[in-house]
C-alpha positions as CSV (number, residue, x, y, z in Angstrom):
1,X,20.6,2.2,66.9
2,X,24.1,3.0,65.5
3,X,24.5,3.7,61.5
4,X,26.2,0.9,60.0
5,X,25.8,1.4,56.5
6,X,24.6,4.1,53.7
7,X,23.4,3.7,50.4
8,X,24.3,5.8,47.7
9,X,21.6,5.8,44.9
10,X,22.6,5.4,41.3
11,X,22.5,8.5,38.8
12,X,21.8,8.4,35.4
13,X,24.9,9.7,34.4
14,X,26.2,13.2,32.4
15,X,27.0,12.2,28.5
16,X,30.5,13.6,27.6
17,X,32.1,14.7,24.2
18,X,35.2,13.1,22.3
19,X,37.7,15.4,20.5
20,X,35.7,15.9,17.5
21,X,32.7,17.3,19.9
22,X,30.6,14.3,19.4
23,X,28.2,13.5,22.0
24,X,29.2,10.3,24.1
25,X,25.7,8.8,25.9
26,X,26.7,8.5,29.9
27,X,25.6,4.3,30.6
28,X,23.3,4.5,33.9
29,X,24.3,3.6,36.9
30,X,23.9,0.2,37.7
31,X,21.5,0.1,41.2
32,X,22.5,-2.6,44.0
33,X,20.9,-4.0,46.6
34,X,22.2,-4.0,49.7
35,X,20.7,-7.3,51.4
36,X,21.0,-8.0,54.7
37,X,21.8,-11.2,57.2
38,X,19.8,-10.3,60.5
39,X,19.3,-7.5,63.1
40,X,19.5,-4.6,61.0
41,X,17.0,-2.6,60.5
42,X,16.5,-0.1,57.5
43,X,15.0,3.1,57.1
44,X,11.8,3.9,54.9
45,X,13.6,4.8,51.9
46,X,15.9,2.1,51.6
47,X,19.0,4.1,52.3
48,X,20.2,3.7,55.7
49,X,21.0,0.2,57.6
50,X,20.7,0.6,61.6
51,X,22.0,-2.2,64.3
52,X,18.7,-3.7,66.0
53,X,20.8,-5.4,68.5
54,X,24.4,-4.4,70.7
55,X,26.7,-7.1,68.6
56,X,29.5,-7.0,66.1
57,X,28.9,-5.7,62.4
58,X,29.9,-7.9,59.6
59,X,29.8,-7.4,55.9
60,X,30.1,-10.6,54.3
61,X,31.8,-11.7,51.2
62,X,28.7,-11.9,49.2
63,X,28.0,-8.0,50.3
64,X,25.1,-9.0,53.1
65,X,25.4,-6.9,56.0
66,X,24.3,-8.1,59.8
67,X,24.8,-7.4,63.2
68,X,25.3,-10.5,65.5
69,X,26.2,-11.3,69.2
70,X,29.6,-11.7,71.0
71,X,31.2,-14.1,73.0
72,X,34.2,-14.8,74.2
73,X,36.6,-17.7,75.7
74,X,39.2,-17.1,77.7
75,X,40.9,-20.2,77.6
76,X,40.1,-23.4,75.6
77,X,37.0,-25.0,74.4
78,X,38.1,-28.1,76.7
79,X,35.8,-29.8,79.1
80,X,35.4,-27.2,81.0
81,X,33.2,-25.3,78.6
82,X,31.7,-28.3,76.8
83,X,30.7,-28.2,73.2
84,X,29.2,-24.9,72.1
85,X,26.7,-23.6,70.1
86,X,25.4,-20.0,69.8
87,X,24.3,-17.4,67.7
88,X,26.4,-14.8,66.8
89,X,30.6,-14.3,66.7
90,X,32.2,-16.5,68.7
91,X,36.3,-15.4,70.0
92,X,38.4,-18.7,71.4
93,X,42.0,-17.1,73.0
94,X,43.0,-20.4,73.2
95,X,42.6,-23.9,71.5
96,X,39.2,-25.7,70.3
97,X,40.3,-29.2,71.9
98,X,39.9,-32.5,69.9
99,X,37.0,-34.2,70.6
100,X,34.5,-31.0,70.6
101,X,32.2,-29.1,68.3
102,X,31.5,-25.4,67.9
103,X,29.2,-24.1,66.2
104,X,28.4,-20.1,66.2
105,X,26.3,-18.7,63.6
106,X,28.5,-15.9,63.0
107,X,32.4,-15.7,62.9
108,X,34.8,-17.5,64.5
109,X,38.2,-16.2,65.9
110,X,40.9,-18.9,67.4
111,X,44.0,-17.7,68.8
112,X,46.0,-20.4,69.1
113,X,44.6,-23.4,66.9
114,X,42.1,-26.2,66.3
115,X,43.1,-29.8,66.8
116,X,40.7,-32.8,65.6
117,X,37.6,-31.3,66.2
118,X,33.9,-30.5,64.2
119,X,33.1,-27.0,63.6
120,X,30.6,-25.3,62.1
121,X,30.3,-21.9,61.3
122,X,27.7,-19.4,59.3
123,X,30.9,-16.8,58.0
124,X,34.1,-16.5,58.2
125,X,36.9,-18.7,60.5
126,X,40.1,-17.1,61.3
127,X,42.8,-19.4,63.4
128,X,46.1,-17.5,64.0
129,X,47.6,-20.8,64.9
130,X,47.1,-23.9,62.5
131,X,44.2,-26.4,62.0
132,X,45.3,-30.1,62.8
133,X,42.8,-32.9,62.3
134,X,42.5,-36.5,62.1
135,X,39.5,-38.9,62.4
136,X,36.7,-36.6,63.4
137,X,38.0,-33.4,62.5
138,X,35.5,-31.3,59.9
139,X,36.0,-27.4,59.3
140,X,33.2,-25.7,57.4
141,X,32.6,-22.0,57.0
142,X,29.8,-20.0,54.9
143,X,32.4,-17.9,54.1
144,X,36.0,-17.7,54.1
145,X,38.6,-20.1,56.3
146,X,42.2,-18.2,57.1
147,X,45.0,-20.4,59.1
148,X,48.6,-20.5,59.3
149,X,48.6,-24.5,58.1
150,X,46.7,-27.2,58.0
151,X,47.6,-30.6,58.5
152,X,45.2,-33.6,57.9
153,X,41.8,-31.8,57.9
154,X,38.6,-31.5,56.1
155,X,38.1,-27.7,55.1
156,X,34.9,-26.6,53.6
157,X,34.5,-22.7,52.6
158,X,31.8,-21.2,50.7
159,X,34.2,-18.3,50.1
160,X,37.9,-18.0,50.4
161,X,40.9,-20.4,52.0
162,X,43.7,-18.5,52.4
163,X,46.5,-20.4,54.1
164,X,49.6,-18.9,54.9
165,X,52.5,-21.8,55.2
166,X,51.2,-25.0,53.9
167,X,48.4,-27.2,53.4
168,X,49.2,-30.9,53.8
169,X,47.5,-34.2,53.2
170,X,44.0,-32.7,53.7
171,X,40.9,-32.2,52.0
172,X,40.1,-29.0,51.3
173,X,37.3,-27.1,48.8
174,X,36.7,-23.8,48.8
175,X,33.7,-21.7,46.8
176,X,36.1,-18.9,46.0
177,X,39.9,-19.7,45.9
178,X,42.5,-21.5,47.7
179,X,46.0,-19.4,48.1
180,X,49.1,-20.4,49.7
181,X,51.4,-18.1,48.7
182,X,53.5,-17.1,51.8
183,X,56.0,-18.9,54.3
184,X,56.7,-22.3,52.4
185,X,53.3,-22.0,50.2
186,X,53.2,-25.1,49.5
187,X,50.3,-28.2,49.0
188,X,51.1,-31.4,49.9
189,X,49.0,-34.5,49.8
190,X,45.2,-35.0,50.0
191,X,42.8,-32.9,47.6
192,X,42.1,-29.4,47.4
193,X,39.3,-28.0,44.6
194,X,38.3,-24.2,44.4
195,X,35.7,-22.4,42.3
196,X,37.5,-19.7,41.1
197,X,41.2,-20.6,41.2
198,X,44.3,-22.0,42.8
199,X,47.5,-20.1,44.0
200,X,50.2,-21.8,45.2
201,X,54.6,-21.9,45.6
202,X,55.2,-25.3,45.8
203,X,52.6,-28.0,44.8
204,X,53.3,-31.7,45.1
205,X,56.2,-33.6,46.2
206,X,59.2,-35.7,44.5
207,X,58.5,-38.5,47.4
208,X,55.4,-39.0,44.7
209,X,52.7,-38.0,47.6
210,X,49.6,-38.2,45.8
211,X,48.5,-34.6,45.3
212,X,45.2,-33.3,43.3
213,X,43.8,-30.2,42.7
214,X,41.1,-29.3,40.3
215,X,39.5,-25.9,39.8
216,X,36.5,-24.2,38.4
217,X,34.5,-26.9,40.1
218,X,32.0,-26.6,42.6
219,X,31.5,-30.0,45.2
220,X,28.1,-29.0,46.4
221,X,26.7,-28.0,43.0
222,X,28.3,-31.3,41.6
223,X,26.8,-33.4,44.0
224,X,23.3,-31.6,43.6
225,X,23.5,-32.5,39.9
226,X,24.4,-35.9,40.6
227,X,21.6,-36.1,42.7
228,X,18.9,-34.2,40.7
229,X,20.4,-36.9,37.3
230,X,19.7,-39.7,39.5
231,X,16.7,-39.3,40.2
232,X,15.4,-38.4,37.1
């Protein structure tokens, strides 16, 4: 029942003058919708978004709003909680464990790290420690990915990656862009595309590690048209 959100209709607009007292036509505003994920409920006339269920409010990086369910792990995902999969935002204190797979449908908050593991989640992963993979490991997120480094991973983002010391011989793609700017920034190894752009200290290394990047691509879309072109 709590307001989460208010819409502000667009005006028309007042015209103005120039220094010569010439009429200058206002442009109208330009009117948005305000879409949403799930459990929020909206009023008759559009303009206020209410939470249909206790949760956690998230405004997404496209601008979709929702209000989804919390949990929370003490400890480690380890073999004492098995693999999990739930809806709504999912908070690890402690590490995801190789071998497991999480998979909320919401966010996903790790305190200290995730080691070779799959997970799966519908917006945004943030790991305060670092993301280490190796065989099995696979990190996707609808939205953004944030880590302090990654090291032998696969990182799939619809959004953002924003890593804060160094990437290094992984595979990374991101929607948005990929920035490593801070501590060492630096990209080492592996692959790493983005849709929008690349930002980065240090990229490659003189011991010739083989390093690519490529930008204003899109993985998904290309392999959608690869697939629509063969079939026709």
């Amino acid at each position: 029942g709590d307001l989460i959100a208010v819409k502000t209709p667009a005006t028309a607009g007042c015209e103005g003058f120039d220094v010569f007292g010439n009429a200058i036509p206002a442009v109208p505003g330009d009117d948005k919708e305000l879409a949403i994920i799930e459990n929020v409920a909206v009023s008759e006339d559009g303009l206020q978004y209410t939470a249909a269920i206790e949760g956690v409010v998230r405004l997404a990086s496209d601008g979709r709003v929702g209000v989804f369910q919390f949990y929370e792990v003490s400890g480690d995902v380890d073999y004492s909680t098995g693999n999990l999969t739930m809806d709504g935002t999912l908070s690890v204190k402690g590490w995801i464990r190789a071998g497991f797979t999480v998979r909320p449908s919401g966010d996903l908050s790790v305190g200290a790290g995730i080691e070779d593991a799959v997970v799966e989640v519908g917006g945004d992963i943030e790991v305060h420690g670092g993301i280490i993979g190796d065989e099995i490991s696979r990190i996707h997120a609808g939205g953004d990915i944030r880590a302090h480094f990654v090291e032998n991973a696969h990182l799939d983002a619809g959004g953002d990656v924003i890593i804060e010391d160094s990437i290094m011989h992984s595979v990374v793609s991101a929607g948005g862009c990929v920035t490593v700017t801070e501590g060492k920034g630096r990209i080492l190894g592996g692959s790493v595309s983005a849709g929008k752009g690349i930002e980065v200290n240090e990229l490659g290394s003189e011991a010739r590690t083989r390093t690519a990047v490529t930008v204003a691509t899109n993985k998904k879309l290309l392999a959608q048209i690869a697939s629509i072109e063969k079939e026709l």
